[in-house]
Backbone as CSV, one residue per row, in Angstrom:
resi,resn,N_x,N_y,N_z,CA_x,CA_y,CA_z,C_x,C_y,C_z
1,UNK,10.008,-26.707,4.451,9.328,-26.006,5.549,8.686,-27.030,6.488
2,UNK,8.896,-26.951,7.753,8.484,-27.911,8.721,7.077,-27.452,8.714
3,UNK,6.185,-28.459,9.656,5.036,-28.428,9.857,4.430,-26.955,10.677
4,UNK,5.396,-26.540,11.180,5.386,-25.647,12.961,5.323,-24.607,11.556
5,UNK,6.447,-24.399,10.694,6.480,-23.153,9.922,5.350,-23.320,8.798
6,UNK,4.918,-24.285,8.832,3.785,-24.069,7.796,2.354,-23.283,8.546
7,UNK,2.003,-23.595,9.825,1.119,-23.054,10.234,1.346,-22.107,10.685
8,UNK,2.541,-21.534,11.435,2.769,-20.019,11.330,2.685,-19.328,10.042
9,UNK,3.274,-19.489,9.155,3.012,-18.748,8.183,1.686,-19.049,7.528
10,UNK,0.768,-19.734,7.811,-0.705,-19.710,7.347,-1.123,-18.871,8.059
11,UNK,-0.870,-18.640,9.535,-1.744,-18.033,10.600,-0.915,-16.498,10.211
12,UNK,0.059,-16.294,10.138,0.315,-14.650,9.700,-0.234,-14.223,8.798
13,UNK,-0.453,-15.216,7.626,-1.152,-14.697,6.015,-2.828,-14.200,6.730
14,UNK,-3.234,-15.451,7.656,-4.916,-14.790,7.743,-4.724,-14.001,8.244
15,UNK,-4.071,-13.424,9.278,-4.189,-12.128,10.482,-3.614,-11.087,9.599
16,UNK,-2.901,-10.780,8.332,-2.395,-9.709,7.577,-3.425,-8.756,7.296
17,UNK,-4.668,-8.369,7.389,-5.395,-7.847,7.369,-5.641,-6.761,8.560
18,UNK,-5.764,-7.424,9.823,-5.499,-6.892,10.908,-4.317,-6.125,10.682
19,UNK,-2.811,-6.960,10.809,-1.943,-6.186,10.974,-1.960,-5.047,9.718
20,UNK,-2.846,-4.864,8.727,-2.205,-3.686,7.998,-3.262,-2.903,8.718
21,UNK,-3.785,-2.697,9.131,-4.376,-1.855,10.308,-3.673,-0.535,10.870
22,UNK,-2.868,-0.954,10.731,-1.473,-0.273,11.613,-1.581,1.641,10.637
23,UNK,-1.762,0.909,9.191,-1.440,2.526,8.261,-3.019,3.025,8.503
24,UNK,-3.821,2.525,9.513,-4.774,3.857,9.995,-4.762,4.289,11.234
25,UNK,-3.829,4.043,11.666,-3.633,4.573,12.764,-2.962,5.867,12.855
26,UNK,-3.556,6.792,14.213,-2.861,8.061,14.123,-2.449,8.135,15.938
27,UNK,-2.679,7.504,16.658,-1.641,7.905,17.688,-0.965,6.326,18.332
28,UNK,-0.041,6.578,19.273,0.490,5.396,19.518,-0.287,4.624,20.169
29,UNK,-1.383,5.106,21.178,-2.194,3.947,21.817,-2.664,3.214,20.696
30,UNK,-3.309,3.982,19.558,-4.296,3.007,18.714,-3.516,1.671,18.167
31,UNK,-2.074,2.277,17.202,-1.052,1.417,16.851,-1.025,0.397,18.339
32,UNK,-1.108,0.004,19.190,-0.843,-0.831,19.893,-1.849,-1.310,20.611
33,UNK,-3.763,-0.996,20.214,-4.727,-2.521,19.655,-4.564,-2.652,18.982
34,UNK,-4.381,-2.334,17.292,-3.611,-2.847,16.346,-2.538,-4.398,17.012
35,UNK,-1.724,-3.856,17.444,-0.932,-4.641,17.753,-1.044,-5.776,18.770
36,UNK,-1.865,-5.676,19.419,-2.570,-6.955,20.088,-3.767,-7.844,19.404
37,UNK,-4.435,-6.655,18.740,-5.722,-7.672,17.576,-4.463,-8.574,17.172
38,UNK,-3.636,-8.033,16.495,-2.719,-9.067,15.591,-2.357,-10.245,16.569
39,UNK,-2.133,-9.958,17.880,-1.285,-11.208,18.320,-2.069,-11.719,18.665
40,UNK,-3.739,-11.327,19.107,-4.893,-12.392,19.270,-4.919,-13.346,18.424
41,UNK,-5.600,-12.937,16.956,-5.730,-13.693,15.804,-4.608,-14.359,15.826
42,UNK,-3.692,-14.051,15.618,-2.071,-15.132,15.768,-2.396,-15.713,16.572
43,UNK,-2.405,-15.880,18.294,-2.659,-17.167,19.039,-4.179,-17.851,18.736
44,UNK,-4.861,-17.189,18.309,-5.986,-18.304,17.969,-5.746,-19.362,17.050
45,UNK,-4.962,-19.304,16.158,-4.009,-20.129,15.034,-3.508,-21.034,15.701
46,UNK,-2.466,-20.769,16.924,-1.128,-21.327,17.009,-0.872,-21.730,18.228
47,UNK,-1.623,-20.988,19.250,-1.906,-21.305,20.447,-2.938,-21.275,20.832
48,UNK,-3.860,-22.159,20.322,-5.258,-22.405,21.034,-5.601,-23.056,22.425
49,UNK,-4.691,-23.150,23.221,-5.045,-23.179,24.452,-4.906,-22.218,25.202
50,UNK,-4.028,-21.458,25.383,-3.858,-19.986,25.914,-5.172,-19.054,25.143
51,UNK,-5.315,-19.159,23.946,-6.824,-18.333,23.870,-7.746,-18.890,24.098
52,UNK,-7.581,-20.276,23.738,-9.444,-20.569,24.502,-9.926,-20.109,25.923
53,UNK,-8.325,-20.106,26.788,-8.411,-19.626,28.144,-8.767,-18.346,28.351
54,UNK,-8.141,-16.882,27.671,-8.395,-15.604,27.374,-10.378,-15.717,27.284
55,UNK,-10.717,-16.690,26.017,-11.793,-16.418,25.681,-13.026,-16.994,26.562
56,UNK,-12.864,-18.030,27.307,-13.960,-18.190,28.169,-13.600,-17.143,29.280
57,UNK,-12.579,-16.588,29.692,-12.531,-15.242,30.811,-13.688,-14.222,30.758
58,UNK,-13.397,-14.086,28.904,-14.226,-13.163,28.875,-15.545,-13.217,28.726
59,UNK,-16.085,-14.296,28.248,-17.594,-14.793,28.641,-17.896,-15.143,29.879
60,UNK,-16.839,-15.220,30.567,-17.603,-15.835,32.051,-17.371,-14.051,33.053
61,UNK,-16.469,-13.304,32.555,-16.282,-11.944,33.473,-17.482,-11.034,32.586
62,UNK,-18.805,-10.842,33.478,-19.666,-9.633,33.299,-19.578,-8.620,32.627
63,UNK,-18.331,-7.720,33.233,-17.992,-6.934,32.779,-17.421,-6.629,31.277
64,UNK,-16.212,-7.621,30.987,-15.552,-8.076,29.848,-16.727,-8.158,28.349
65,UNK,-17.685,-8.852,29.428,-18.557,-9.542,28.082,-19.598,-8.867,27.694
66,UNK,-19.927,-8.162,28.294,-20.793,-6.592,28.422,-20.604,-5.511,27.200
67,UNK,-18.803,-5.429,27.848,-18.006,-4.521,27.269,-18.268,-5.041,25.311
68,UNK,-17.764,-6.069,25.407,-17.563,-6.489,23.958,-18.909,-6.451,23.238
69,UNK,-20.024,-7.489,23.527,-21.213,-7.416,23.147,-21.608,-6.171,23.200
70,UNK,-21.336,-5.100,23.985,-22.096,-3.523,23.148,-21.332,-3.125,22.096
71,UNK,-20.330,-3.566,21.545,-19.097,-2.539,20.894,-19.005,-3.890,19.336
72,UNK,-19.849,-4.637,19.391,-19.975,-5.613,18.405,-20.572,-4.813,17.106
73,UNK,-20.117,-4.508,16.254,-20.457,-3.663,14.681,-20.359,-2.490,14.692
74,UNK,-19.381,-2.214,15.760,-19.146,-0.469,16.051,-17.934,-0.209,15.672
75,UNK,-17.450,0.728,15.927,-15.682,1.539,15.240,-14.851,1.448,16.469
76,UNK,-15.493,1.001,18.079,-14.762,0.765,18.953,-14.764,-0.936,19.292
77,UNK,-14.959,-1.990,18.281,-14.990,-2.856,18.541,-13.878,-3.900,19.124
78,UNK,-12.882,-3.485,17.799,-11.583,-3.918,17.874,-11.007,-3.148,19.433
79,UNK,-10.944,-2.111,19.695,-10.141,-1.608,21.279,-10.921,-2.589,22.243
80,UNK,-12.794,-2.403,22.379,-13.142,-3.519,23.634,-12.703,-4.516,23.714
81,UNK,-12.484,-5.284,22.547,-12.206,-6.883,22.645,-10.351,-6.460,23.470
82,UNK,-9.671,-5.736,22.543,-8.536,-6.112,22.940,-8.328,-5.540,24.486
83,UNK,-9.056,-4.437,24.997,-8.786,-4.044,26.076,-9.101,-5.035,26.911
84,UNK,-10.466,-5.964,26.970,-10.889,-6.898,27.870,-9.688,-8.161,27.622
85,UNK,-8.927,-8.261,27.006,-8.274,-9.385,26.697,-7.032,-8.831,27.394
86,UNK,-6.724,-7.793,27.297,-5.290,-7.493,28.329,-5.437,-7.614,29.197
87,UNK,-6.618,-7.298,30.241,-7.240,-7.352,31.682,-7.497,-8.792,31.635
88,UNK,-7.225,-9.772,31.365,-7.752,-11.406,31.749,-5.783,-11.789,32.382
89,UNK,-6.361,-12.669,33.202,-5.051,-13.288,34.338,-4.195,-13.933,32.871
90,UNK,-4.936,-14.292,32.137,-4.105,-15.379,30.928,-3.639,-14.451,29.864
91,UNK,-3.795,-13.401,29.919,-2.872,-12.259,28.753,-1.223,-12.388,29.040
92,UNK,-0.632,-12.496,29.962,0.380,-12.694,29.237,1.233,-14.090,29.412
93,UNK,0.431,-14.776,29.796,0.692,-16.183,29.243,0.270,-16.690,28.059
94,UNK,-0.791,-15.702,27.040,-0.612,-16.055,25.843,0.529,-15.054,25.048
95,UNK,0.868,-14.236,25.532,2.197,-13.430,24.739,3.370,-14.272,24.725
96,UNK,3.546,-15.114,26.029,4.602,-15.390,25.974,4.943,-16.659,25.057
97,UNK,3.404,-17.578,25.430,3.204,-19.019,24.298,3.055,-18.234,22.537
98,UNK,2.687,-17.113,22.309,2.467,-16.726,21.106,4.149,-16.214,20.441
99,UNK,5.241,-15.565,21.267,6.461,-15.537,21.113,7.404,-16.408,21.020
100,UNK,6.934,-17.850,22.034,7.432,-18.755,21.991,7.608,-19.511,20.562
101,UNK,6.199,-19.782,20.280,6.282,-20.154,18.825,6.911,-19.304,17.571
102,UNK,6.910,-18.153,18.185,7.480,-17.586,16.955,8.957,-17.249,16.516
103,UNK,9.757,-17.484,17.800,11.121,-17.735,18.055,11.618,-19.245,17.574
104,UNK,10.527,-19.975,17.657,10.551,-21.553,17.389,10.903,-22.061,15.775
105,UNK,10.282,-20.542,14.952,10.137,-20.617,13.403,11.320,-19.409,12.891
106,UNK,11.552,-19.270,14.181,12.876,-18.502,13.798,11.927,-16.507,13.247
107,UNK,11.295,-16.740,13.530,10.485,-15.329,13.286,10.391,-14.403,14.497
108,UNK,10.479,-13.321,14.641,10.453,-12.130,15.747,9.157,-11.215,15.715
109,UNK,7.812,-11.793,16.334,6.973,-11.074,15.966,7.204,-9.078,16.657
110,UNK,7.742,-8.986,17.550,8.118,-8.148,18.416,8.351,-7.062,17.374
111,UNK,9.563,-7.667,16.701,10.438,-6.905,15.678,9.898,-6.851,14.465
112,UNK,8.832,-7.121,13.935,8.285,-7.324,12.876,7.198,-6.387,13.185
113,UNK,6.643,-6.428,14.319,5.480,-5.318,14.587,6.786,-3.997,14.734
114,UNK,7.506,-3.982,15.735,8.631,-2.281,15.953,8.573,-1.835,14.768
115,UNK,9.129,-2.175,13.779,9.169,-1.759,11.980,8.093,-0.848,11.740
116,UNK,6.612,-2.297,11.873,6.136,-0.570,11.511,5.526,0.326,12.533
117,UNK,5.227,0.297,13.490,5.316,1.084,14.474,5.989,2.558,14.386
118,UNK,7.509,1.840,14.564,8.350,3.119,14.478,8.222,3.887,12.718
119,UNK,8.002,3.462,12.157,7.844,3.852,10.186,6.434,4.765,10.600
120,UNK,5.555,4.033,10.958,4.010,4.867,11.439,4.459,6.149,12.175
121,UNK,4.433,5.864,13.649,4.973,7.378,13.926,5.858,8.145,13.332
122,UNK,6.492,7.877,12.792,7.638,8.761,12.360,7.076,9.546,11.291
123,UNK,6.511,8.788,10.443,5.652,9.094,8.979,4.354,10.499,9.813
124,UNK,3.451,10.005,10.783,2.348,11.168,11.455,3.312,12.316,11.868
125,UNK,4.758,12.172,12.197,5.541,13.259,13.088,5.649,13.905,11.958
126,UNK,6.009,13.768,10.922,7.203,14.555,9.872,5.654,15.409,9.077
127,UNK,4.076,14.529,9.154,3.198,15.064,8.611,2.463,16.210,9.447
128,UNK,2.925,15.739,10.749,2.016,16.984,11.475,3.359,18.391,11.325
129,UNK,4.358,17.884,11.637,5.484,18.991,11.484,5.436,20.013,9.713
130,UNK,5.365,19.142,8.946,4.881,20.078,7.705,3.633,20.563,7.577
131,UNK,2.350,20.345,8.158,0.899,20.554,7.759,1.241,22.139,8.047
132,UNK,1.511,22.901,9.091,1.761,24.735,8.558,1.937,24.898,7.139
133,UNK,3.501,24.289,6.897,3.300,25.061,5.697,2.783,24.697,4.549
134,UNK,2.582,23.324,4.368,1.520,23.114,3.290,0.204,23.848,3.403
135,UNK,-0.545,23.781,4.296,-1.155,24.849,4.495,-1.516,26.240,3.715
136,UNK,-0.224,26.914,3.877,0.479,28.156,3.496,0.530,27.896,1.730
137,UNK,1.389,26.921,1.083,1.371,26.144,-0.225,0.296,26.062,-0.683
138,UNK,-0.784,25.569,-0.206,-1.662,25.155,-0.709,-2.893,26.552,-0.969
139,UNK,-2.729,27.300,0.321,-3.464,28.389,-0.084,-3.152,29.741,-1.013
140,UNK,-1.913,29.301,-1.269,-1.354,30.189,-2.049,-1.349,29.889,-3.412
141,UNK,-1.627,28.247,-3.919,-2.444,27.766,-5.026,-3.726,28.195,-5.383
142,UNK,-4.382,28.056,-4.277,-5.935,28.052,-4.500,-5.777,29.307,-5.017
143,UNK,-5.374,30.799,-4.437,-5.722,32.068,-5.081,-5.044,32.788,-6.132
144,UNK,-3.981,31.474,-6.707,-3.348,32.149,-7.684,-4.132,31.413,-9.225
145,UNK,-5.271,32.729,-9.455,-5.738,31.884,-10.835,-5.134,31.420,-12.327
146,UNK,-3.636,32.112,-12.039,-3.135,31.723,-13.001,-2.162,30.619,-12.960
147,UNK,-2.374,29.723,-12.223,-0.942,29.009,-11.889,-1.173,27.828,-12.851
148,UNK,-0.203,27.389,-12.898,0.149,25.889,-13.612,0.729,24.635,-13.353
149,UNK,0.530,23.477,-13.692,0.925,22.539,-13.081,2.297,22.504,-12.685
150,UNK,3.029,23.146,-13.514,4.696,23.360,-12.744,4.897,24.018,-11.698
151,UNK,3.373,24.877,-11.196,2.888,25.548,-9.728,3.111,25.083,-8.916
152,UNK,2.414,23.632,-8.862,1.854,22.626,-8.081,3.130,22.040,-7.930
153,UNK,3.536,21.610,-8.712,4.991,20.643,-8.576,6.119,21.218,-7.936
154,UNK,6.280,22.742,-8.345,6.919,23.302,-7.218,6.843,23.424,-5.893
155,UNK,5.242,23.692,-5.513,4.850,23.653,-4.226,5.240,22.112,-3.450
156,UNK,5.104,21.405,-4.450,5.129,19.689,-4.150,6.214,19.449,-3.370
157,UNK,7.391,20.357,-3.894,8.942,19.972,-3.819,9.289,20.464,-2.705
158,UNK,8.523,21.790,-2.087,8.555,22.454,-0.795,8.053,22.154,0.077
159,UNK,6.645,21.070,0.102,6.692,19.926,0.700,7.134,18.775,1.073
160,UNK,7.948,17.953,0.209,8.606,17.187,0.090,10.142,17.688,1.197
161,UNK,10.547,18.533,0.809,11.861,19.242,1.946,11.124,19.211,2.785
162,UNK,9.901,20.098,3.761,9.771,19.686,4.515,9.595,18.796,5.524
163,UNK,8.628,17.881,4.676,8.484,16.389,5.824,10.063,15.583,5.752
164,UNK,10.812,16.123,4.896,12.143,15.487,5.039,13.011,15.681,6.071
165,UNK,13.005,17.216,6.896,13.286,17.757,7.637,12.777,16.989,9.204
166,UNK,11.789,15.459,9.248,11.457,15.070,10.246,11.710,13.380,9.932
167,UNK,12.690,13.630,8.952,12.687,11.868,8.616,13.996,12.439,9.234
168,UNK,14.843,11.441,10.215,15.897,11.605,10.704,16.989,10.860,9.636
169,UNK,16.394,9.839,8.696,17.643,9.334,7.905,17.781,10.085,6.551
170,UNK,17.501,11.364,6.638,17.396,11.805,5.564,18.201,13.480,5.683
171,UNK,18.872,13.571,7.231,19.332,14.642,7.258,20.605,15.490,6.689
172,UNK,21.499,13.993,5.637,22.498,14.514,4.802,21.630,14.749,3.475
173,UNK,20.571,14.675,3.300,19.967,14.770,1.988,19.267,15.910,1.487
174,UNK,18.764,16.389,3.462,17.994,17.503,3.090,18.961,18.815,3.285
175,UNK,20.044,18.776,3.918,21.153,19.666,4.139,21.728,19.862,2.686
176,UNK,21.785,18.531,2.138,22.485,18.622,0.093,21.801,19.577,-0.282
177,UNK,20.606,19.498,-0.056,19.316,20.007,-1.394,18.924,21.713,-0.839
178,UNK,19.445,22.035,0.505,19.081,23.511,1.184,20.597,23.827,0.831
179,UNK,21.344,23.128,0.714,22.847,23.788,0.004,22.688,24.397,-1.584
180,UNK,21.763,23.254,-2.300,21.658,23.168,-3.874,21.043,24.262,-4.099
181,UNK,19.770,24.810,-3.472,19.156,25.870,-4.097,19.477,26.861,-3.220
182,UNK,19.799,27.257,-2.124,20.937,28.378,-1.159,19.914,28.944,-0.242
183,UNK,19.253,27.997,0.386,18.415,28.181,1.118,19.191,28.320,2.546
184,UNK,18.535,29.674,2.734,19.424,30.220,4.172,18.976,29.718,6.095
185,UNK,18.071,29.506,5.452,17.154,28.897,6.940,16.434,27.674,6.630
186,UNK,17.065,26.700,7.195,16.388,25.356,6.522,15.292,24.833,6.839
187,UNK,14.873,25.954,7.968,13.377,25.493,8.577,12.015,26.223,7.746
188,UNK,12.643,27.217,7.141,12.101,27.962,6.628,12.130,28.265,5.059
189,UNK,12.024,27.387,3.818,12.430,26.577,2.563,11.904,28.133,1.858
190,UNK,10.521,28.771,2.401,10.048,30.235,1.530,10.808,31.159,1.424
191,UNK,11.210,31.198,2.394,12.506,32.575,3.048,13.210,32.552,1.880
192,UNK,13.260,34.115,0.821,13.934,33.903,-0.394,14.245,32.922,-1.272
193,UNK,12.965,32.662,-1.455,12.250,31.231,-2.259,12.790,31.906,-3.351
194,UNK,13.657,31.011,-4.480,14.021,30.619,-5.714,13.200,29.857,-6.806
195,UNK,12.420,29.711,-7.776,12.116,29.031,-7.825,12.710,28.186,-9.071
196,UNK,13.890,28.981,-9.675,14.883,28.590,-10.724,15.590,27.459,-10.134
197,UNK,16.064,28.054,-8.653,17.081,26.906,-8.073,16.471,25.394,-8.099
198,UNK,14.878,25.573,-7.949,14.612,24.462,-6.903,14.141,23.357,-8.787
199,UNK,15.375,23.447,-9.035,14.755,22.077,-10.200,15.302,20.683,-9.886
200,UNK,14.053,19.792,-10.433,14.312,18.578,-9.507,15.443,17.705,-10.387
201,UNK,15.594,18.159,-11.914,16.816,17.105,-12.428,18.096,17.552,-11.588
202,UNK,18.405,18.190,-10.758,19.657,18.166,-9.699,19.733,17.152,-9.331
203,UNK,20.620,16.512,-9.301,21.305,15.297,-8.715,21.025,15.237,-7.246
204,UNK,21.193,16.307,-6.710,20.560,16.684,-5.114,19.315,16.258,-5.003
205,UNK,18.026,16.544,-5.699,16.939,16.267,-5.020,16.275,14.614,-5.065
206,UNK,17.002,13.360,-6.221,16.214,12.386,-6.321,16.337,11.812,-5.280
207,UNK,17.597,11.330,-4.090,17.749,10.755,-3.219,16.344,11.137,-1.855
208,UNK,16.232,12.924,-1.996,15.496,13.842,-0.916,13.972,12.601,-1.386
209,UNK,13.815,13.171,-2.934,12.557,12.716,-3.028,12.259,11.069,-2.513
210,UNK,12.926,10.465,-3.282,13.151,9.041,-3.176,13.062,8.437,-1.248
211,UNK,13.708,9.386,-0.695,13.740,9.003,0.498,11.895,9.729,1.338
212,UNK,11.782,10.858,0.925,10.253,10.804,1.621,9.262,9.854,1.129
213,UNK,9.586,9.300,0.316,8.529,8.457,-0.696,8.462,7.298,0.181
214,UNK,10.001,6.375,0.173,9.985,5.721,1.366,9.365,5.839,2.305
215,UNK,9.755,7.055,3.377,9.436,7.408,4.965,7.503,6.967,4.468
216,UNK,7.012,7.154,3.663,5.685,7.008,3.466,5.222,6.282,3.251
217,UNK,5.823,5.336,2.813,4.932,3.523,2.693,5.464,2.613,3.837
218,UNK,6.673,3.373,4.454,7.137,3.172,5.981,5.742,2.888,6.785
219,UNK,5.508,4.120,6.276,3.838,4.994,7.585,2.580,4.337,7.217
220,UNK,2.724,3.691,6.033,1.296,2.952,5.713,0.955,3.991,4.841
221,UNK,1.833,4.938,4.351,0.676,5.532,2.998,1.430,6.029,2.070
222,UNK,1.280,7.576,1.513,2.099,8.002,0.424,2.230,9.618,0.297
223,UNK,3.046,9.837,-0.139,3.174,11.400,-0.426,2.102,12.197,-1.153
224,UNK,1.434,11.282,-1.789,0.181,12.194,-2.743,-0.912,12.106,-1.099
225,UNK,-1.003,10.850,-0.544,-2.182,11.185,0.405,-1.776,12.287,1.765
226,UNK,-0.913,12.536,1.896,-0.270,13.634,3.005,-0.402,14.849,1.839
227,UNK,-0.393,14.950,1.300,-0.595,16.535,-0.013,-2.094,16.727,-0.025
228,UNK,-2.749,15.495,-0.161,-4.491,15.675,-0.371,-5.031,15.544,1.121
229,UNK,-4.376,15.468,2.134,-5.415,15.054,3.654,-5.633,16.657,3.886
């Protein structure tokens, strides 16, 4: 490992913190201060002349430095800094010195942030698109006092089809598994709900499951925390 790749990859290991940032995010603006905190901390590493430049801007612009110093130990801290740092003349002359180097180590920060980006949204789409009927699942647990954990696991599985129904690489899987148990409306998994059909040793459902499980550590989280939010 050359010298250039040793300090990139030191400077990605410290900023990994930041970038897992990303799995609390819930709309695309936020995912993308996320995504500039990261490339700050990265040029402070790697290109310290392009940020030292960013950073006296913002001590010497009023406004900038205003902005940040009120928002210092607050929950909008991280957006002031990065918003005042996009507004400085030297923002994207440090994107471009911060890409530079990273093309240099043979690394694509661009494409390394898209990943999860696109895994994040996709993961909030497929969760806001099922929250109805879990919803519906879930309240239909709460008032059934006799139910049992094979209740729950059923309900689980009718969740699971659903958010599958918004993972787009999963649409020969979830078509298998609305074939397997003869589900007539695939938007609609209750509609002459089976609950004999819907057993998960079918060969049909491990791929379904296996694949939302994925779409979810895609998104920064997991199928049990989209069941409990």
């Amino acid at each position: 490992m050359t010298p250039e790749e040793q300090n990139f990859t030191a400077a990605f290991n410290r900023n990994r913190a930041t970038l897992a940032l990303f799995s609390k995010c819930s709309t695309k603006d936020e995912l993308h201060i996320v995504r500039d905190a990261f490339y700050l901390g990265m040029a402070s590493q790697i290109c310290k002349q392009e940020y030292e430049s960013i950073r006296e801007s913002l001590i010497t612009d009023p406004s900038s430095f205003d902005a940040i110093a009120s928002s210092i130990n607050t929950d909008k801290g991280l957006e002031k800094t990065v918003t005042a740092a996009r507004a400085s003349p030297n923002w994207l002359d440090l994107l471009t010195a911060l890409h530079d180097k990273s093309a240099h180590v043979g690394s694509d920060l661009n494409n390394i942030w898209q990943t999860l980006e696109t895994g994040r949204l996709e993961w909030l789409g497929a969760v806001a698109a099922a929250h109805p009927l879990k919803v519906i699942l879930k309240e239909a647990l709460s008032k059934d006092k006799n139910r049992t954990e094979k209740d729950v696991v059923d309900m689980k599985m009718v969740y699971i089809y659903a958010l599958s129904l918004s993972i787009e690489s999963l649409a020969n899987e979830a078509e298998a598994w609305r074939k397997a148990v003869r589900m007539e409306n695939k938007t609609n998994p209750l509609q002459n709900y089976n609950g004999d059909l819907w057993d998960p040793r079918k060969d049909e459902w491990r791929p379904l499951d296996l694949g939302v499980q994925e779409a979810a550590e895609r998104g920064g989280s997991s199928f049990e925390a989209a069941w409990d939010a």
